[in-house]
C-alpha positions in Angstrom: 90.5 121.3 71.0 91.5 119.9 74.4 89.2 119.1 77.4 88.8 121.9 79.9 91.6 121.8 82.7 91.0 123.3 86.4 94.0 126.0 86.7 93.1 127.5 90.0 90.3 129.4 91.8 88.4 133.2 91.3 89.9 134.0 94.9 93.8 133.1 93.6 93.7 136.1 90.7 93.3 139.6 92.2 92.1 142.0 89.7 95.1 143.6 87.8 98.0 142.9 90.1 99.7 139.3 88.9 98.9 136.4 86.8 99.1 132.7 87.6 101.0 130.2 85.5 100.1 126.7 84.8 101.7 123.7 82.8 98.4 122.1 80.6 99.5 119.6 78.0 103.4 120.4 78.0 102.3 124.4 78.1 102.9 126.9 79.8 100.0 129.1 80.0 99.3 132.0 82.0 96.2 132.9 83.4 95.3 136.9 84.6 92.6 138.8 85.6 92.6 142.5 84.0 91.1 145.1 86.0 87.8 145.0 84.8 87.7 141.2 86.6 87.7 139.2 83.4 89.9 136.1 83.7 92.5 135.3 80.5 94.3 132.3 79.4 97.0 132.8 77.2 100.6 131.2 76.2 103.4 132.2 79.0 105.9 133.2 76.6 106.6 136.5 75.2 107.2 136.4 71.6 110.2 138.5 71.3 112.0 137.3 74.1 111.1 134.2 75.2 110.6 134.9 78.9 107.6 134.1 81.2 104.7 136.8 81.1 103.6 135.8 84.3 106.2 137.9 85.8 104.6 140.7 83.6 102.6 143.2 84.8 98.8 143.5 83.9 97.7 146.9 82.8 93.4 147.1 81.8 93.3 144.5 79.5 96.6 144.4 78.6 99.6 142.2 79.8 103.3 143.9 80.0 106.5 141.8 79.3 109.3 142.4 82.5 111.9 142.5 80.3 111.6 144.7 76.8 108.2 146.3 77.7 105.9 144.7 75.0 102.6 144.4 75.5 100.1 142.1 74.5 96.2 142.3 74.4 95.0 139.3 76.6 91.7 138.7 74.7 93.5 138.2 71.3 97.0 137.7 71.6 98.3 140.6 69.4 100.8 143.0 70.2 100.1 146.7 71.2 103.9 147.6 71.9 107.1 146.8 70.4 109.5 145.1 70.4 107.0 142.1 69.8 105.4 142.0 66.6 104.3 138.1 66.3 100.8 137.5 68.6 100.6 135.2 71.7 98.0 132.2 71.9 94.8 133.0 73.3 93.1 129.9 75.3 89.5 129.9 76.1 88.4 130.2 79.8 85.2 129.3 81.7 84.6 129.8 85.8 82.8 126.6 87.6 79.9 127.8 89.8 82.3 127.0 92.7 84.7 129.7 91.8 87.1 126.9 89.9 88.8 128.5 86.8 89.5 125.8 84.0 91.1 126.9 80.6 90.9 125.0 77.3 94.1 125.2 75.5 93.2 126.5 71.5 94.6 124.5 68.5 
């Protein structure tokens, strides 16, 4: 597992309305807050097409690709509506007591 890397702050992910995308390691991971306020790390591509997620839009706890409409459960990466079938990496997040948000990428 890698060290934990500082993505962004609480403040820069409103609750359900857009996702923030960083570059840890050679990845692009995107991080969202669902509606309920809990932050998500997970891998920025969508697994049947190949395009960013962070363009996606974030619906409860799910995230929604822009282009095909699949949909992907942002605490464990599996796919709750086709066209994707194949799961998205998950990547575990703590929040500093400064509001820092840092995300430690998963094997």
């Amino acid at each position: 597992m890698s060290e934990p890397v500082r993505v962004c702050s609480v403040d820069e992910l409103p609750a359900g309305v857009g996702a923030a995308v960083a570059e840890i390691e050679g990845r692009r991971v995107t991080i969202a807050r669902d509606s309920a306020g809990r932050i998500h790390a997970f891998d920025d591509t969508c697994t049947h097409a190949n395009v960013s997620l962070a363009e996606g839009e974030v619906d409860g706890g799910l995230i929604e690709c822009w282009l095909h409409g699949s949909q992907f459960d942002m605490t464990t990466g599996e796919p709750k509506q086709l066209p994707a079938t194949q799961p998205i990496a998950v990547h575990t997040v703590s929040v500093a007591d400064d509001g820092s948000v840092y995300v430690t990428l998963a094997a």
